[in-house]
Each structure stands twice: as structure tokens, then as C-alpha cells.
Backbone as XML, in Angstrom:
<?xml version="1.0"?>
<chain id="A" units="angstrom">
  <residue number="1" name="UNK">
    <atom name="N" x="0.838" y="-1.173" z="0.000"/>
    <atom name="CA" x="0.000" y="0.000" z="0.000"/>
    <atom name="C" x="0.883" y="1.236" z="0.000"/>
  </residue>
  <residue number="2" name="UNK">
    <atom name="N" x="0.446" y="2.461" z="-0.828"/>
    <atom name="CA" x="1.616" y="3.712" z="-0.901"/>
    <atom name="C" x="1.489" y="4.383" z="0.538"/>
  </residue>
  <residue number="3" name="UNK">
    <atom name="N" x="2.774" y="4.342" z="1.014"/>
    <atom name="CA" x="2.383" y="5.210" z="2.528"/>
    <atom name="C" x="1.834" y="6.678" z="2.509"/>
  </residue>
  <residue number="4" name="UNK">
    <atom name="N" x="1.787" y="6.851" z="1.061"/>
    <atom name="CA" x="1.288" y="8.236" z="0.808"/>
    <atom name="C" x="-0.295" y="8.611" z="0.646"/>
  </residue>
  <residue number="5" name="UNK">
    <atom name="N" x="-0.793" y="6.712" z="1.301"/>
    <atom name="CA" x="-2.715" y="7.293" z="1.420"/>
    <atom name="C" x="-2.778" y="8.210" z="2.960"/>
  </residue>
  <residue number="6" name="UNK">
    <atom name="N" x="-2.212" y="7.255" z="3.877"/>
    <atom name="CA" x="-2.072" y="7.931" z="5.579"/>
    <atom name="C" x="-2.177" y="9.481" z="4.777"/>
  </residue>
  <residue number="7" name="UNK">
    <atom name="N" x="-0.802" y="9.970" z="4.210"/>
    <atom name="CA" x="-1.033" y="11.929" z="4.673"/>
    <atom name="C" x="-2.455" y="12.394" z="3.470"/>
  </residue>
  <residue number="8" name="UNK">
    <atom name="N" x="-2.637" y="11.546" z="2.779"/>
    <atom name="CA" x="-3.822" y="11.921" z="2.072"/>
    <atom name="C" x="-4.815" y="12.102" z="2.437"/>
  </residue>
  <residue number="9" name="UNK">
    <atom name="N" x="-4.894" y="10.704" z="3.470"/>
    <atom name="CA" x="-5.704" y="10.844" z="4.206"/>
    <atom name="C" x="-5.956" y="11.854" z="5.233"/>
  </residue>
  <residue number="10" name="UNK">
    <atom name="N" x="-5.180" y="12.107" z="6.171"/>
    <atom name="CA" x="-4.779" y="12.552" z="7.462"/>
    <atom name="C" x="-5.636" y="14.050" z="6.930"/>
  </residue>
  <residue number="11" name="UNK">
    <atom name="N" x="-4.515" y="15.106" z="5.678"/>
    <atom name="CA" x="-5.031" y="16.001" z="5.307"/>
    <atom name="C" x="-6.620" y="15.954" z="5.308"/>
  </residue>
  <residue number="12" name="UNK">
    <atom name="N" x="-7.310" y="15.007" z="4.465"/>
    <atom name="CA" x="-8.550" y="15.131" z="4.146"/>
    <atom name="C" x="-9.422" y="14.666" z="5.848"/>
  </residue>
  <residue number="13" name="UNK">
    <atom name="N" x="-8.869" y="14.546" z="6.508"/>
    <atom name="CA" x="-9.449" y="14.432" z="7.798"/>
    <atom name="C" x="-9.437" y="15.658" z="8.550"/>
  </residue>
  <residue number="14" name="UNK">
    <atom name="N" x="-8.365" y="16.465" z="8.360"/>
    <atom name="CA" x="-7.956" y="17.564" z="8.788"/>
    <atom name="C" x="-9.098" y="19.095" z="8.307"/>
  </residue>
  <residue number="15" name="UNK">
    <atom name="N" x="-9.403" y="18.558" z="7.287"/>
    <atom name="CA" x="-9.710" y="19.615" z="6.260"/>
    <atom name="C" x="-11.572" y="19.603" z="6.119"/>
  </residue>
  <residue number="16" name="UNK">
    <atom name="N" x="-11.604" y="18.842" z="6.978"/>
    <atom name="CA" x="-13.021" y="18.284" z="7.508"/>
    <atom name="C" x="-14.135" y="17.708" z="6.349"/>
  </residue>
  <residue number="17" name="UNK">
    <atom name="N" x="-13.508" y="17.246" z="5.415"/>
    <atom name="CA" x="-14.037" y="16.244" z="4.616"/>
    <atom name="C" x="-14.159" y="14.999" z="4.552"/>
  </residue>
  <residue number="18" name="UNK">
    <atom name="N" x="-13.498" y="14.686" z="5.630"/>
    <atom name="CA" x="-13.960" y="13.445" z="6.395"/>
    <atom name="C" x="-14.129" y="13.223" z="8.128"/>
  </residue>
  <residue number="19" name="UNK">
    <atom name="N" x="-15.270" y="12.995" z="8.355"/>
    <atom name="CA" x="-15.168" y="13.206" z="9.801"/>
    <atom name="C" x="-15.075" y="11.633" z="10.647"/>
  </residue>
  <residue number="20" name="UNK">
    <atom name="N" x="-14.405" y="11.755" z="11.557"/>
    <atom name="CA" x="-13.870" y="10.479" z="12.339"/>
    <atom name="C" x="-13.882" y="11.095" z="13.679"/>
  </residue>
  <residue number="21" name="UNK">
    <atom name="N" x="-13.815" y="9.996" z="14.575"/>
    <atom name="CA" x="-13.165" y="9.844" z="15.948"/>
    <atom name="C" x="-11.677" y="9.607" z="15.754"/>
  </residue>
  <residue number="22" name="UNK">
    <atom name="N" x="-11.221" y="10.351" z="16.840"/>
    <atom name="CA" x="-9.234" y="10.052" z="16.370"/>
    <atom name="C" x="-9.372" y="9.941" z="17.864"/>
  </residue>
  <residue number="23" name="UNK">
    <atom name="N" x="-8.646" y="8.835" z="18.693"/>
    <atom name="CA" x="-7.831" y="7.910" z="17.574"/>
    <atom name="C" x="-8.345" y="6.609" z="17.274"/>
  </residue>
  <residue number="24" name="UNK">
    <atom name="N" x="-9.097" y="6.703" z="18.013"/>
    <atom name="CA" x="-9.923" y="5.634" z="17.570"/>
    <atom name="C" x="-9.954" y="4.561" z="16.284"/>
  </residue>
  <residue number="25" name="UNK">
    <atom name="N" x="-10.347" y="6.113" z="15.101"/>
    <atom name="CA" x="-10.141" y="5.726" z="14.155"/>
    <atom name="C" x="-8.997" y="5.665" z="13.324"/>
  </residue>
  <residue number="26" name="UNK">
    <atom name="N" x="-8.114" y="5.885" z="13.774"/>
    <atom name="CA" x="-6.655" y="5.242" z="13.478"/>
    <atom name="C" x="-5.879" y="3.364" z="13.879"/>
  </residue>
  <residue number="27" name="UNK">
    <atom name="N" x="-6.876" y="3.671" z="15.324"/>
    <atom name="CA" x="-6.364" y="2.055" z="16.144"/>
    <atom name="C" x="-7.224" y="1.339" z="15.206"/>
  </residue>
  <residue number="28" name="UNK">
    <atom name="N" x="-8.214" y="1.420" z="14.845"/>
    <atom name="CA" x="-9.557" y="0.676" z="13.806"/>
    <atom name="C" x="-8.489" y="0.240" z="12.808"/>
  </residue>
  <residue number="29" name="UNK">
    <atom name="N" x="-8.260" y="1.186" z="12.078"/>
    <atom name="CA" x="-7.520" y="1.082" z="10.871"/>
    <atom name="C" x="-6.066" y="0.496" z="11.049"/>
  </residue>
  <residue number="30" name="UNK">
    <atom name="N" x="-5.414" y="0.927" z="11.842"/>
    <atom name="CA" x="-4.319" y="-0.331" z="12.259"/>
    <atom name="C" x="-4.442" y="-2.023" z="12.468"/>
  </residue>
  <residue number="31" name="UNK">
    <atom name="N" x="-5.563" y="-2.225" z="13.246"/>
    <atom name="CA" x="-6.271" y="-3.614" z="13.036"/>
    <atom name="C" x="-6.609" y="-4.392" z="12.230"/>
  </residue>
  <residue number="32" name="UNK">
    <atom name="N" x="-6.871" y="-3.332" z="11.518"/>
    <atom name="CA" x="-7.798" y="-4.089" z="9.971"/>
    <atom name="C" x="-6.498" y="-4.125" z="9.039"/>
  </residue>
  <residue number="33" name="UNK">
    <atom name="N" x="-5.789" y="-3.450" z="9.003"/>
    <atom name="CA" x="-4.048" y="-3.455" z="7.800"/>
    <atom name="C" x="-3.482" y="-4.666" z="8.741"/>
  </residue>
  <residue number="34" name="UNK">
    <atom name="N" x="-3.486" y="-4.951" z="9.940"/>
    <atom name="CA" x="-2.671" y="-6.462" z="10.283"/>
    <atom name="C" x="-3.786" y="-7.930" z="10.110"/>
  </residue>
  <residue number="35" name="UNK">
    <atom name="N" x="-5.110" y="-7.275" z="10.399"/>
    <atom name="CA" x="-5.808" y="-8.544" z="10.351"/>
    <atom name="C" x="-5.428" y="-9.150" z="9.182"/>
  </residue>
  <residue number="36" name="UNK">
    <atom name="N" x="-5.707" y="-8.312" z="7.645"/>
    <atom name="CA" x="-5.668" y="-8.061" z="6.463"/>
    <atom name="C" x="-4.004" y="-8.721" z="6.356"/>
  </residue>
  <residue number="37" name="UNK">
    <atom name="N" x="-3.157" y="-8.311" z="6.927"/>
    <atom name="CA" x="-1.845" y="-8.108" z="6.247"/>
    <atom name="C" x="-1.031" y="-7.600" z="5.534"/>
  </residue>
  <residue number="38" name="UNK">
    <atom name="N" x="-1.225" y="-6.204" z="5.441"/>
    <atom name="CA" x="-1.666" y="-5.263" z="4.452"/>
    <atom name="C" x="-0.318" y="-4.729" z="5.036"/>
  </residue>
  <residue number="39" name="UNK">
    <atom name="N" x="0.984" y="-4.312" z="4.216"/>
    <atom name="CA" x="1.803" y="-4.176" z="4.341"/>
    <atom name="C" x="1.847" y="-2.273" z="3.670"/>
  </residue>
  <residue number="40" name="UNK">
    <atom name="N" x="2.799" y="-1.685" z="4.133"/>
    <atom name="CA" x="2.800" y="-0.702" z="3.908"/>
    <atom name="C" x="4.239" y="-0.097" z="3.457"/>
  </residue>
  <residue number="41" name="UNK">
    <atom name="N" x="4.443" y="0.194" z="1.951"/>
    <atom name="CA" x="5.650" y="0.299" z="0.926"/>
    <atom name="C" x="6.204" y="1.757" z="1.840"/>
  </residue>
  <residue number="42" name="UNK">
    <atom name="N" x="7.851" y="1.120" z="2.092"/>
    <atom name="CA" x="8.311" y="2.426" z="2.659"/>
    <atom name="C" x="8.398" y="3.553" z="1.689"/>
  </residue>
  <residue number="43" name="UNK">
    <atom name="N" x="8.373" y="4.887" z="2.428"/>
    <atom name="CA" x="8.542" y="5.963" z="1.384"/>
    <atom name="C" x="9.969" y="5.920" z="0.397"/>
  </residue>
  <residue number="44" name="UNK">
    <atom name="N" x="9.832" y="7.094" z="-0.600"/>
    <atom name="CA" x="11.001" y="6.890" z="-1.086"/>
    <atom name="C" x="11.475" y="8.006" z="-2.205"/>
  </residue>
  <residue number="45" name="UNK">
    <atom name="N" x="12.418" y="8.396" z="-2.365"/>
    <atom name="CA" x="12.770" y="9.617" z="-3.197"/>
    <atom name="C" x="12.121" y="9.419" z="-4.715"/>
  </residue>
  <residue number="46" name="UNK">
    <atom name="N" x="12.419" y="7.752" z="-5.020"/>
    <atom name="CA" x="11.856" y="7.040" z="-6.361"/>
    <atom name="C" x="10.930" y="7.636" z="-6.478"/>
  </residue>
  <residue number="47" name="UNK">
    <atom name="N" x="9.842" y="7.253" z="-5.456"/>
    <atom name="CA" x="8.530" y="7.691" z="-5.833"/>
    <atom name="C" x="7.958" y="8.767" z="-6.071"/>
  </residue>
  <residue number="48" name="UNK">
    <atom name="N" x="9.105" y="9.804" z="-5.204"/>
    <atom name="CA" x="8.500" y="11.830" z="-5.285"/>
    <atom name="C" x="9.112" y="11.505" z="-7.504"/>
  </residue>
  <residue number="49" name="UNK">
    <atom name="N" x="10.071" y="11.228" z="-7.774"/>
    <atom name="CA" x="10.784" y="11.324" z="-8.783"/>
    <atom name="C" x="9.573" y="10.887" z="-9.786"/>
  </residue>
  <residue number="50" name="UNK">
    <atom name="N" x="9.156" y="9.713" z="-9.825"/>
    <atom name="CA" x="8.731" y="9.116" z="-10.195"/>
    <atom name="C" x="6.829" y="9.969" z="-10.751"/>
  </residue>
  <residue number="51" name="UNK">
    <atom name="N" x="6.685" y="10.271" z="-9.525"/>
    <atom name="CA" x="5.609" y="11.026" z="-9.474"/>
    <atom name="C" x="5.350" y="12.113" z="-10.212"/>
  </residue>
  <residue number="52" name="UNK">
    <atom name="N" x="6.692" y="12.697" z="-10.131"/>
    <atom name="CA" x="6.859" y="14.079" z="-10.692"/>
    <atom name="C" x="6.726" y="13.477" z="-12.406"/>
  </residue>
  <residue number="53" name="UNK">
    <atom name="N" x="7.082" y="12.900" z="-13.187"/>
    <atom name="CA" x="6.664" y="12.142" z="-14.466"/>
    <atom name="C" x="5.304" y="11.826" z="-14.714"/>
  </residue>
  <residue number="54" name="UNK">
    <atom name="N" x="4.656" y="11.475" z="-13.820"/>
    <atom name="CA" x="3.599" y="10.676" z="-14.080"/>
    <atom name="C" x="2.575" y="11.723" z="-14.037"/>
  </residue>
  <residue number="55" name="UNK">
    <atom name="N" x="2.753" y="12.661" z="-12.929"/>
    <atom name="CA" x="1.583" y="14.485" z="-12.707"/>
    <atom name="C" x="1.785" y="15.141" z="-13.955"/>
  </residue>
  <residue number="56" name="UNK">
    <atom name="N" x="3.350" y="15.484" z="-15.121"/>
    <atom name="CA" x="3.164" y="15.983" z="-15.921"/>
    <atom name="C" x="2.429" y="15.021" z="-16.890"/>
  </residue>
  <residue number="57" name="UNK">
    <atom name="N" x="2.818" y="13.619" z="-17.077"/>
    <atom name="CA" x="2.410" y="13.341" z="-18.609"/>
    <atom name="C" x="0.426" y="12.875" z="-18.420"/>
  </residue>
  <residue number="58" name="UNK">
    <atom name="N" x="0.424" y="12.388" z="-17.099"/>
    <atom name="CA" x="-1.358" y="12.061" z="-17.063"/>
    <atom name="C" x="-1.663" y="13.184" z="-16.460"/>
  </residue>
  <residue number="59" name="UNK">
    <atom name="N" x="-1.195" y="14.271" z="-16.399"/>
    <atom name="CA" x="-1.981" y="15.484" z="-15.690"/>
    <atom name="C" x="-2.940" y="14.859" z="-14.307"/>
  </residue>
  <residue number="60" name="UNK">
    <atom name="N" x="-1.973" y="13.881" z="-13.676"/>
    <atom name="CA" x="-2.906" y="13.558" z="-12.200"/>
    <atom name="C" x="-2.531" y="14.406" z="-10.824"/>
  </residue>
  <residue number="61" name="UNK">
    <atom name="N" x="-3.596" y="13.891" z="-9.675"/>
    <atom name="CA" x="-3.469" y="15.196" z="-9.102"/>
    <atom name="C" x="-2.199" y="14.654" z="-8.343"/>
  </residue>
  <residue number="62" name="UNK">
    <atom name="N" x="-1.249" y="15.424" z="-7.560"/>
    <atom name="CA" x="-0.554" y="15.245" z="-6.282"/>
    <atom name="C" x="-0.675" y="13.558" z="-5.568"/>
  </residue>
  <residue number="63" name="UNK">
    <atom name="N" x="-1.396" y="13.532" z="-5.010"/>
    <atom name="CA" x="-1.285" y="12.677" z="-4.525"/>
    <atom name="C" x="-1.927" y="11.028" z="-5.410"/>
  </residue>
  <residue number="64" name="UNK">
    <atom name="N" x="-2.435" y="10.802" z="-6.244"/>
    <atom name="CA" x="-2.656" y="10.147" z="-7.334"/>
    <atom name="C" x="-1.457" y="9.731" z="-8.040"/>
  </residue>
  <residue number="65" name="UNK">
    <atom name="N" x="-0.493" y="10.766" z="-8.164"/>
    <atom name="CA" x="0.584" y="10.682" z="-8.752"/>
    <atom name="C" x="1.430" y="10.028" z="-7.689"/>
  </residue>
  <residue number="66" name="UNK">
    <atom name="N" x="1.758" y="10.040" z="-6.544"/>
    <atom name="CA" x="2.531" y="9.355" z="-5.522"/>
    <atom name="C" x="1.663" y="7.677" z="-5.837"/>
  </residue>
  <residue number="67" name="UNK">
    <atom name="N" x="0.112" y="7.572" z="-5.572"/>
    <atom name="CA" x="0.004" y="6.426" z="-5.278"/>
    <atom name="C" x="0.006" y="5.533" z="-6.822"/>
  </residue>
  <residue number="68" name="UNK">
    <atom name="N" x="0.533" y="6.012" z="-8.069"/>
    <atom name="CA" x="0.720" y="5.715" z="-8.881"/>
    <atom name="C" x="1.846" y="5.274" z="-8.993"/>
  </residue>
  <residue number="69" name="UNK">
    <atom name="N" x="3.007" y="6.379" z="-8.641"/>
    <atom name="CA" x="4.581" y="5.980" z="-9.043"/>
    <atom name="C" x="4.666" y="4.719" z="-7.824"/>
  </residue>
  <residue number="70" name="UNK">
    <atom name="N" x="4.532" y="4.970" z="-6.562"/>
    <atom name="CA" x="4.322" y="4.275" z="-5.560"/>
    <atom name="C" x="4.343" y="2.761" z="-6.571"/>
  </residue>
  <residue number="71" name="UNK">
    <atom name="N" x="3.116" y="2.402" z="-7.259"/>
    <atom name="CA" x="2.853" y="1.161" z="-7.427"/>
    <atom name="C" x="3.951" y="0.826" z="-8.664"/>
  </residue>
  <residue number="72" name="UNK">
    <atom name="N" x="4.142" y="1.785" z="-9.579"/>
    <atom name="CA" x="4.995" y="1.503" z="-10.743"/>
    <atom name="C" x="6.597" y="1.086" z="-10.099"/>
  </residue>
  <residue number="73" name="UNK">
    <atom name="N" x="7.155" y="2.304" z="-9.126"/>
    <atom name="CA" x="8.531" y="1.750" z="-9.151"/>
    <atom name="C" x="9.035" y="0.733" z="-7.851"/>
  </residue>
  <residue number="74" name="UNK">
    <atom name="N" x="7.649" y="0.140" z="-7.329"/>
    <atom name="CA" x="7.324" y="-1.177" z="-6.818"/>
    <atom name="C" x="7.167" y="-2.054" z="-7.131"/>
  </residue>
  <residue number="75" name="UNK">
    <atom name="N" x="6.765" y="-2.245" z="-8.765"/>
    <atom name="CA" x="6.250" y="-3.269" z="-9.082"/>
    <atom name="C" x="5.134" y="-3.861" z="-9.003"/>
  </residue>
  <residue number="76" name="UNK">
    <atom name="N" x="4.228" y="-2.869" z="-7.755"/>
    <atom name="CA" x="2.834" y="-3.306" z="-7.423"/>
    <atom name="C" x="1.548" y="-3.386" z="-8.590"/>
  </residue>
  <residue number="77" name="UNK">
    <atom name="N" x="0.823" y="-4.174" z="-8.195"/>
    <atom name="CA" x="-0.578" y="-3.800" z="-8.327"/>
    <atom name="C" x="-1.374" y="-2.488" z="-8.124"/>
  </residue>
  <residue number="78" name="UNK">
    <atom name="N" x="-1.813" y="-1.752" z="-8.860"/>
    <atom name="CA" x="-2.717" y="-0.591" z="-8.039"/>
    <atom name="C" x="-4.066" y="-0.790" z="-8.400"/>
  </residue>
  <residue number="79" name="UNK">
    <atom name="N" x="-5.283" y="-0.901" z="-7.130"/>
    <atom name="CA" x="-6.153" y="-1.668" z="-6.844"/>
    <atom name="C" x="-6.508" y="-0.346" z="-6.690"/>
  </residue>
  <residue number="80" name="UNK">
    <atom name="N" x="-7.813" y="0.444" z="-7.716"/>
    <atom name="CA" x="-8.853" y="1.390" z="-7.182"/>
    <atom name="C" x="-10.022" y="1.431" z="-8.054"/>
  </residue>
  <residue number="81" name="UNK">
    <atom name="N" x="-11.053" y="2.142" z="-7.600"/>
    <atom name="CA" x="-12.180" y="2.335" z="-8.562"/>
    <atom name="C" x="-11.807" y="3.515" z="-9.424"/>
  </residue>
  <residue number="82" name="UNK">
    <atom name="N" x="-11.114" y="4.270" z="-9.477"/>
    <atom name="CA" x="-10.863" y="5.118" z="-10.518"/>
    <atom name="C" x="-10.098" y="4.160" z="-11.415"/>
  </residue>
  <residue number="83" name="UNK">
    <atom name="N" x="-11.288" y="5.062" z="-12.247"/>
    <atom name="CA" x="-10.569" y="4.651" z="-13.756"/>
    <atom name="C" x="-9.344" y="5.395" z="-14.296"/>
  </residue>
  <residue number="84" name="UNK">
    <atom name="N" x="-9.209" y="6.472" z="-13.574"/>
    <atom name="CA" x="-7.906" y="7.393" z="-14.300"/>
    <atom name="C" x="-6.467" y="6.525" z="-14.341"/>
  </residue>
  <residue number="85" name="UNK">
    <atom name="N" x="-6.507" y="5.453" z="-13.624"/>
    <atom name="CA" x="-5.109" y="4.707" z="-13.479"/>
    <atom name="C" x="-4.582" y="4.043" z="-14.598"/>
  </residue>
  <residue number="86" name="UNK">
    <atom name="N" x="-5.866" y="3.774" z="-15.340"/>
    <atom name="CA" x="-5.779" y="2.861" z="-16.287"/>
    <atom name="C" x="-5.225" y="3.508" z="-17.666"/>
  </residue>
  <residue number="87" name="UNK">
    <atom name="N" x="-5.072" y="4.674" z="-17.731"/>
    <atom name="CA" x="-4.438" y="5.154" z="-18.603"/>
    <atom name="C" x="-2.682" y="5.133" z="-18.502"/>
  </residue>
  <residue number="88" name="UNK">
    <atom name="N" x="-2.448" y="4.986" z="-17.662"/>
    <atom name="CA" x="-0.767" y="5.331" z="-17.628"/>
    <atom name="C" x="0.149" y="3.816" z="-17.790"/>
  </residue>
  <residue number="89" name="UNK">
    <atom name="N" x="0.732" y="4.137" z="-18.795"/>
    <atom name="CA" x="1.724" y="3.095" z="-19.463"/>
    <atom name="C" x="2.967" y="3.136" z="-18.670"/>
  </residue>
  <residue number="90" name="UNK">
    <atom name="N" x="3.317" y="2.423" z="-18.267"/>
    <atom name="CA" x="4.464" y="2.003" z="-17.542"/>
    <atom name="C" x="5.464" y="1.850" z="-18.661"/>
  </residue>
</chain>
């Protein structure tokens, strides 16, 4: 998973477009990534680099672009309902 959903998240929690109990809803979500097994890709310069390619040529936003390069110079899977992912050629 790109460690770059957490500050995506965090922001959009912050910014009151998503409303939660903290911390609650952090310990929740820690539970469910180990129940799961859900491993979390360390950060990495690759990926700001990487990102920065991928925001100019698909015009995606900021953080789209992290959880994109994230999966490309991982090797990962990227698992979402947007369809915008599906455009970018590796």
C-alpha cells in the first residue's frame, strides 16, 4: 500500500471532509491493515521522482501521482475504482 494514502488521508481528515473519531479511528484502521496483512511500501525519493513524471504526462493530481509511481517503481498492483489509473503506461 503507498504510505502516501495515511497523509492523504490525514489532510482530508484535517480539512473536515472526512469526519472520524481520532484515535480511535486510526487504532480501527491499524487492526484491519494487520488482520488483512496489508503491508505498507516504505517511502522513497523514487517515488516523489517518479511522481513528478507521471503528474506531468497524465496530468494527475498530487497525490494520485505518488500512489501511482508508488505502485509503478514497486512493481505493485494498483487496486482502485478510478478509472484514471488505467491510462498510464508504464
Amino acid at each position: 500500500m503507498s504510505p502516501y494514502a495515511f497523509l492523504e488521508l490525514d489532510l482530508l481528515i484535517m480539512s473536515g471532509k472526512i469526519e472520524v473519531k481520532i484515535p480511535i479511528f486510526y487504532e480501527a484502521l491499524k487492526k484491519t491493515f494487520s488482520y488483512y496483512d496489508i503491508e505498507v511500501v516504505k517511502p522513497s525519493l523514487k517515488h516523489l521522482m517518479k511522481g513528478w513524471e507521471l503528474r506531468e504526462k497524465y496530468n494527475l493530481t498530487y497525490f494520485d501521482s505518488l500512489h501511482a509511481s508508488t505502485a509503478v517503481v514497486e512493481n505493485e498492483t494498483l487496486i482502485s475504482y478510478d478509472n484514471k489509473y488505467s491510462d498510464i503506461q508504464i
